[in-house]
C-alpha positions in Angstrom: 35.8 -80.2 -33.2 37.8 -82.7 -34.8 37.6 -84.9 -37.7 38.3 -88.5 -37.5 39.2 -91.3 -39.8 38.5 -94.7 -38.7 39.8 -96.8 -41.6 43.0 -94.6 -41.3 42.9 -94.4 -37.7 43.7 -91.1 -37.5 42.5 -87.4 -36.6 42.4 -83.7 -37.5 41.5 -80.4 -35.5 38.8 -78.5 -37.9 37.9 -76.2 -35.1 40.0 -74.9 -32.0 38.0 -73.9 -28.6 37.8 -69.8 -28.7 39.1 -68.4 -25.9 37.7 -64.8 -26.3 34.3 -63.4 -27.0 33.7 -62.8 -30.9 30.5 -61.5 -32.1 30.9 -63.7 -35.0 31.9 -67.0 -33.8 32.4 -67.7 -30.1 32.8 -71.3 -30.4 30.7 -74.1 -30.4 28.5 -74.2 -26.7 25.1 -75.6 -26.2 23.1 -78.8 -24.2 23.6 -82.0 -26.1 19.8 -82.1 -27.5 20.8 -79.2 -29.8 24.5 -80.3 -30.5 22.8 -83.6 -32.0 21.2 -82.2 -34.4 25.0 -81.4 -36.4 24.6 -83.2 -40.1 26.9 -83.2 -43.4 25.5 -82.1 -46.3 25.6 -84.1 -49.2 29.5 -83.4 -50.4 30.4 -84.9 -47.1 32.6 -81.6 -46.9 30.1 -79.5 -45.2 29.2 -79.5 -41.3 26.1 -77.8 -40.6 25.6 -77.2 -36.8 23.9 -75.1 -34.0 25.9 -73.1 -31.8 24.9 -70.3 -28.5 25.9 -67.3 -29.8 25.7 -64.2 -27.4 22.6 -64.4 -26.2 20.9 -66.2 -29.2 21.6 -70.1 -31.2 22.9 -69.5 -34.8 23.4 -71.6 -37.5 26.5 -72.4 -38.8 28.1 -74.3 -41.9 31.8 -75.0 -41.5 33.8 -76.4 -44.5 36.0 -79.5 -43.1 38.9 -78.9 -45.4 39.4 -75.2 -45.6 37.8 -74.7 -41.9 36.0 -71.9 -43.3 33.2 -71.0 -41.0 29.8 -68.7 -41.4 27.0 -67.7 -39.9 23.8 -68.5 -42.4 20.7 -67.7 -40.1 18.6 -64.4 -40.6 17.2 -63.3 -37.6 14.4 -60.7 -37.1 15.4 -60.4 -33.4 19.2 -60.1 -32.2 17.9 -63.1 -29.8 16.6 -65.5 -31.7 17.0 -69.0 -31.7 17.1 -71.0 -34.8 17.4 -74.6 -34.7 17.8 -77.6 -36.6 15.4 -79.5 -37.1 16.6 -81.9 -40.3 19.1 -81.9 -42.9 18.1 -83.2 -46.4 21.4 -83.3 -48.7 21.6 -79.5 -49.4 18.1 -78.3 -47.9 18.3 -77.1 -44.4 15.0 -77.1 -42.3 14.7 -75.0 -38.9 12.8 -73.7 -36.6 12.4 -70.1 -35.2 12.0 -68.6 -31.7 11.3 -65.4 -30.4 9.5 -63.6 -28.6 6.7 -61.8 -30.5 4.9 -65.4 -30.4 4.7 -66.0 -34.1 6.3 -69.9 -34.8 8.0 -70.2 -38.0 9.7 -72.4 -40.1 12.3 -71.8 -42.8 14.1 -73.8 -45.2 17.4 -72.9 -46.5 18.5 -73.8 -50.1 20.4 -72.6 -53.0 24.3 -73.9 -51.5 26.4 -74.6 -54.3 28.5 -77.2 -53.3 31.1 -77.4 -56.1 32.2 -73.8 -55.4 35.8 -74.1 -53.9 35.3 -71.3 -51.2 32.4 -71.4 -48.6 31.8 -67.4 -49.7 31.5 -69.0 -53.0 28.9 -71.8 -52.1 26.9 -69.7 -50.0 26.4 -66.9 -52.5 23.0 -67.7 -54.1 21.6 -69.3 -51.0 18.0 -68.5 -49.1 15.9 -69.0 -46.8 12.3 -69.8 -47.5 9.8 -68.9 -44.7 6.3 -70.3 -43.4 4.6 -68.6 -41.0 2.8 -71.4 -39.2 0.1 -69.2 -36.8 -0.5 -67.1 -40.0 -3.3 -69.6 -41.4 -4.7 -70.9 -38.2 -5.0 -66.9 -36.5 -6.7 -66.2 -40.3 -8.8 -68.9 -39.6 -9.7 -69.0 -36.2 -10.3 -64.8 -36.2 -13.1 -65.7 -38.7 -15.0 -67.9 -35.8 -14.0 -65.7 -32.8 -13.4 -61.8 -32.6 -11.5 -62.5 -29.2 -9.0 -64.9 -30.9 -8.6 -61.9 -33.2 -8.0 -59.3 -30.2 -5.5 -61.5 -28.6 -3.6 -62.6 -31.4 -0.9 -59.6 -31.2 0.2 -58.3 -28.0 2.0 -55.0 -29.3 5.2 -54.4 -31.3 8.5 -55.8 -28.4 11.3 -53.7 -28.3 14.5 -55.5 -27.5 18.0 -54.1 -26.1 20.8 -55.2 -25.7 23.1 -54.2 -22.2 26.5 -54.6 -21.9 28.1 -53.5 -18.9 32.3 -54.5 -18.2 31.6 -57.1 -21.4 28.6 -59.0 -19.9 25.6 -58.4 -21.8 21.8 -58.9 -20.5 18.8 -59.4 -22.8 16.0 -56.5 -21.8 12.7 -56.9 -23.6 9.4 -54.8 -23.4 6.2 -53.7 -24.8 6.6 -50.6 -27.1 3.9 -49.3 -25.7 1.5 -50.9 -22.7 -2.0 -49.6 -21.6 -3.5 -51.1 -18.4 -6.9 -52.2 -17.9 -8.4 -49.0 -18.2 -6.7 -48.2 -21.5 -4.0 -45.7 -19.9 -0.8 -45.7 -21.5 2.1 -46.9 -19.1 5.5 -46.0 -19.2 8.1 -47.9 -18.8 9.7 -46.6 -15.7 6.5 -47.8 -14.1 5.7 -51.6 -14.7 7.7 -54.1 -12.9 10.7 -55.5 -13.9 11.0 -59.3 -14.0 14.9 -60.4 -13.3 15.3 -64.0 -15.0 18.3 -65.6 -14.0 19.0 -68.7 -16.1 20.6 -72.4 -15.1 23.8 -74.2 -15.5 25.4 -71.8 -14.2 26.9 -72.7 -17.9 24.2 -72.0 -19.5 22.8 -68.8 -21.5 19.6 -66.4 -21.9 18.3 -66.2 -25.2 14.7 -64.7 -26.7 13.0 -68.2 -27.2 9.7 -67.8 -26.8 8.2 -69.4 -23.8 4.3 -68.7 -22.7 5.6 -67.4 -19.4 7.7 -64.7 -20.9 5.0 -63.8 -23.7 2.6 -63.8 -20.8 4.7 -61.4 -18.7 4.8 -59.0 -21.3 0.9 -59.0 -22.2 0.6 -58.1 -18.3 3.2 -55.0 -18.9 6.2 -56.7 -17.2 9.5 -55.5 -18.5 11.8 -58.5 -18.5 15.7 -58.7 -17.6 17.8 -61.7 -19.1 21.5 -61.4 -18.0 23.6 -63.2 -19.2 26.7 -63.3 -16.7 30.0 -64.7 -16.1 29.9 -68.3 -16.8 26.8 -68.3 -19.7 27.7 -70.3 -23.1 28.0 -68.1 -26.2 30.5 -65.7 -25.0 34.3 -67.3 -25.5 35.3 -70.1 -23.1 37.7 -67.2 -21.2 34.1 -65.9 -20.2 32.7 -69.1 -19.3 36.0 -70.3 -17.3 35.1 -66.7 -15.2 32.7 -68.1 -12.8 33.5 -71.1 -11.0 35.0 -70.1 -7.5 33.3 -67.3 -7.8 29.9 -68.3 -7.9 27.2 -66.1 -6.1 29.8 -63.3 -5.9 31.0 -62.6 -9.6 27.6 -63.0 -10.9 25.9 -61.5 -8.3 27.5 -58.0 -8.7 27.2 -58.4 -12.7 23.2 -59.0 -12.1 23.1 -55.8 -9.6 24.8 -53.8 -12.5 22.2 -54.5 -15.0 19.1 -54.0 -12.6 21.0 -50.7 -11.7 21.0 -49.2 -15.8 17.9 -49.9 -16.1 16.8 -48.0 -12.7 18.6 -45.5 -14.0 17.6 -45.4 -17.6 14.3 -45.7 -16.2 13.5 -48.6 -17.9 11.5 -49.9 -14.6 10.0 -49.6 -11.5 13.0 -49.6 -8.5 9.8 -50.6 -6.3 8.2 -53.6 -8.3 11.5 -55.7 -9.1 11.3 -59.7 -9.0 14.0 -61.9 -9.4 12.9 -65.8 -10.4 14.8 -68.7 -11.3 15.5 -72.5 -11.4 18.3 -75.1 -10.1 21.5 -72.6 -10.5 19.2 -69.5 -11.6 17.8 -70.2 -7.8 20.7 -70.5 -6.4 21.6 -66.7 -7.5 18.2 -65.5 -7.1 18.3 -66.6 -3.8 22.2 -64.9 -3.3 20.7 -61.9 -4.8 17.8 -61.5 -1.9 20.3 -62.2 0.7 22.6 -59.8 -0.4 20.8 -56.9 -1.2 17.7 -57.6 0.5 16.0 -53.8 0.0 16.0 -54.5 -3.9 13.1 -57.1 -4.6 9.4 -57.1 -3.8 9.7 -60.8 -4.6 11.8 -63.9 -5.4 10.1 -67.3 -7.0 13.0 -69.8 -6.6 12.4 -73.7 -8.4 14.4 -76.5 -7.5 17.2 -73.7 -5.7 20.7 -74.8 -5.1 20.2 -73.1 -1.5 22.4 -76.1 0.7 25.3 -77.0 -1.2 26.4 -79.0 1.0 23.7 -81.3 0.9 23.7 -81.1 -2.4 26.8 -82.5 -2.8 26.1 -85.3 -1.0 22.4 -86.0 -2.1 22.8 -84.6 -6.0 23.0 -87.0 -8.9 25.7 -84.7 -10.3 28.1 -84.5 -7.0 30.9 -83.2 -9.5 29.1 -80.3 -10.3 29.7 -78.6 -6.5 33.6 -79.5 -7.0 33.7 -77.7 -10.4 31.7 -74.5 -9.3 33.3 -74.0 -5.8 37.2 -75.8 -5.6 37.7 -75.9 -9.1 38.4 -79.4 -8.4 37.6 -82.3 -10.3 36.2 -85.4 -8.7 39.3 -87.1 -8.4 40.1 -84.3 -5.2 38.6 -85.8 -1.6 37.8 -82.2 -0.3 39.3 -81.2 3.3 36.7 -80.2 6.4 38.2 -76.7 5.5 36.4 -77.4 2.1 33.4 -78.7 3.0 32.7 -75.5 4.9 33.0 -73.7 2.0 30.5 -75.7 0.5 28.6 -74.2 3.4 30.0 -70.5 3.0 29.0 -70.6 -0.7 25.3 -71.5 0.3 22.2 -69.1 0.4 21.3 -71.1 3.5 24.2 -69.6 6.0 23.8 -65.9 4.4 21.9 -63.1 5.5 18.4 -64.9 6.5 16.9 -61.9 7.5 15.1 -61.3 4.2 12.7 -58.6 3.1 11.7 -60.0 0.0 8.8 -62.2 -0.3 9.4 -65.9 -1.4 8.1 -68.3 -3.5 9.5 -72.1 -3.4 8.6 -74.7 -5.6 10.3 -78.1 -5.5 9.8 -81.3 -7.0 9.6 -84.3 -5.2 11.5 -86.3 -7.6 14.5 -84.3 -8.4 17.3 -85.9 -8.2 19.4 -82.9 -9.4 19.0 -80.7 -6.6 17.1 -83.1 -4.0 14.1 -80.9 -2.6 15.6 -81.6 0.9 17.7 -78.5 0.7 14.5 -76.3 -0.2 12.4 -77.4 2.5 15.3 -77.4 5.2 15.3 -73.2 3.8 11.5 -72.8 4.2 11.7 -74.2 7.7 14.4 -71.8 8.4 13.4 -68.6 6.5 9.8 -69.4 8.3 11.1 -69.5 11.9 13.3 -65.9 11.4 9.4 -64.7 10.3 10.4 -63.9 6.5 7.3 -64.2 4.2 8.1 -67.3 2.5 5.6 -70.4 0.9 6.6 -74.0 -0.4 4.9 -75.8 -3.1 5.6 -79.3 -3.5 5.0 -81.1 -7.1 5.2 -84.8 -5.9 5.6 -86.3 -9.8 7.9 -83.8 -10.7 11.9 -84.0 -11.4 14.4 -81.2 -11.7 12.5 -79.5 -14.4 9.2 -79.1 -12.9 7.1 -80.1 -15.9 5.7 -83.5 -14.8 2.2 -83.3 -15.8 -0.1 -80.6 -17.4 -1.2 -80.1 -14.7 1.6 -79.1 -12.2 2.7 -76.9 -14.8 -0.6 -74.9 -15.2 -0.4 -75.2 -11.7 2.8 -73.0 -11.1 2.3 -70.9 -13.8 -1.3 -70.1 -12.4 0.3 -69.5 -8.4 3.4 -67.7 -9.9 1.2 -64.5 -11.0 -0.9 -65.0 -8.7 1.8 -64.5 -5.8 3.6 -61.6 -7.5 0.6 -59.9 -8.2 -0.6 -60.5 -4.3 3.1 -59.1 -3.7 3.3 -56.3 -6.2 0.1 -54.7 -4.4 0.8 -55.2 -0.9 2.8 -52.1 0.7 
């Protein structure tokens, strides 16, 4: 991060990139929609800003002058993220997002900005909460008891695995009872392995319907966050690329493997799902150790690269991830075949997991072509494999209210179908 001048025409380094994972402060990582969101407050001395921080987004206020940094969020859940939303001269108002499926809002106040240290400024400081379901659930359980019943799925217990300095998110029910009230434990429910994007990108505990969902139907859920994922030092992030599919592979086998043998899961009901790069790796993961998963739903997979790299809006991205090259390179026929070699496509085909494809027509990320040239194929060798096509939708899938209810609805349904079948 620098600080520039204009009048002066000159610039200053406030904060360096961090090479190494720090618990505290791993550097400043996320997508641009939550990096826009950086303000000053009113002494034109303070940055505010949102960072990924191991497996969460933080909230940080870094003085320009000293280059004081801290950490001023107060999560509830190691995971959390709290973002932005506006910055009023000294107030601070964010959002928070976990998992337990309450939505809240805070506003932070109190910064004294004529202290001369940041310790100083920050001392008398709060946050001020508002639970925003609180009223509406008070309400609406007046005018429904089965508003009421729903409203709280059971107290989520969250860990944290690290295993060789990568760390996965786990979260589950405290306690689960099925449909005829019997208690479950948790070396019996399935275990959902969520494998997230980018590949530079991280795992956090937003909430998200799917995952609040999962866990009301007594899925245990897996979040890894491997080599290559923001939050972690940009030594960690720097990791993966030529060693995609192999690196992050092992490091997702590692953390299924604790919690087989923490019993935090059934070894027999374990699904892997994931979109763009996740599906790329879910898709590795099947090939490679194809007597792990009952099932796989892969979105918009990275399963040809290269056709990807020659159909993809974001050609650069294959360079990065497999040469280490930079667009500038013209990649040799020896190159382009590792293209090939990197691809779930050319790998062991002869799966035993079940798949699920969906693909949007529209995606100009990861054009669907690669997707359905991997159905035909998986489909000829006899694996159980289906293909759902969303024609309006792009990369992310969410093109109308209705594709999305629509792969939510066939998601469960096919892991469910899967789950049961012997």
């Amino acid at each position: 991060m620098k600080l520039i001048d204009l009048e002066a025409g000159e610039q200053r380094l406030i904060l360096d990139i961090v090479k190494e994972n720090n618990p505290e402060f791993s550097g400043v990582m996320a997508y641009h929609d939550m990096l826009g969101k950086t303000s000053w407050l009113s002494d034109s001395k303070h940055v505010v800003f949102n960072t990924e921080i191991q497996g969460a987004v933080g909230i940080y206020v870094l003085n320009v002058e000293t280059r004081e940094i801290k950490r001023i969020d107060a999560p509830t859940y190691r995971s959390e993220e709290w973002r932005i939303k506006n910055v009023h001269q000294d107030l601070i108002f964010a959002s928070i997002s976990n998992l337990d499926g309450h939505s809240r809002f805070a506003i932070f106040y109190g910064f004294n900005k004529s202290a001369r240290s940041l310790d100083k400024a920050l001392e008398k400081t709060k946050w001020h909460f508002f639970d925003l379901n609180k009223q509406q659930k008070e309400t609406l359980a007046e005018e429904t008891d089965e508003f009421a019943s729903f409203a709280h799925i059971g107290e989520i217990e969250e860990k944290i695995i690290e295993i060789n300095g990568v760390q996965s998110l786990y979260f589950s029910l405290k306690e689960f009872r099925n449909e005829n009230g019997e208690l479950v434990p948790q070396s019996k429910r399935p275990i959902m392995v969520a494998l997230h994007g980018g590949p530079h990108g991280a795992a956090t505990g937003m909430f998200s319907t799917q995952k609040y969902f999962s866990l009301y139907k007594g899925y245990n859920l897996l979040y890894p966050n491997f080599s290559g994922s923001t939050g972690f030092g940009q030594d960690f992030l720097e990791r993966l690329p030529g060693n995609i599919g192999e690196l992050d592979a092992l490091e997702v086998k590692a953390a299924i493997d604790y919690c087989v043998e923490n019993k935090l899961g059934d070894p027999e009901k374990l699904i892997v799902m994931g979109g763009s790069y996740g599906g790329y790796l879910g898709a590795v993961m099947i090939a490679k150790f194809p007597d792990l998963f009952k099932c796989a739903i892969l979105k918009n997979a990275v399963v040809n690269l290269p056709f990807t790299f020659e159909t993809s809006d974001i050609p650069e991205w294959a360079y990065a991830e497999v040469l280490k090259k930079d667009m500038s390179h013209e990649p040799t026929s020896q190159e382009l075949k590792e293209f090939y070699d990197f691809s779930p496509i050319c790998m062991n085909t002869d799966l035993k997991s079940s798949v699920l494809l969906m693909v949007g027509a529209n995606d100009k990320r990861v054009p669907c072509g690669g997707s359905i040239q991997y159905y035909k194929m998986l489909k000829r060798k006899g694996v159980d494999v289906q293909l759902l096509t969303y024609p309006s939708d792009e990369h992310g899938l969410m093109g109308t209210p209705d594709s999305e209810a629509d792969q939510f609805i066939k998601t469960y349904w096919f892991i469910e179908d899967k789950l049961q079948s012997k």
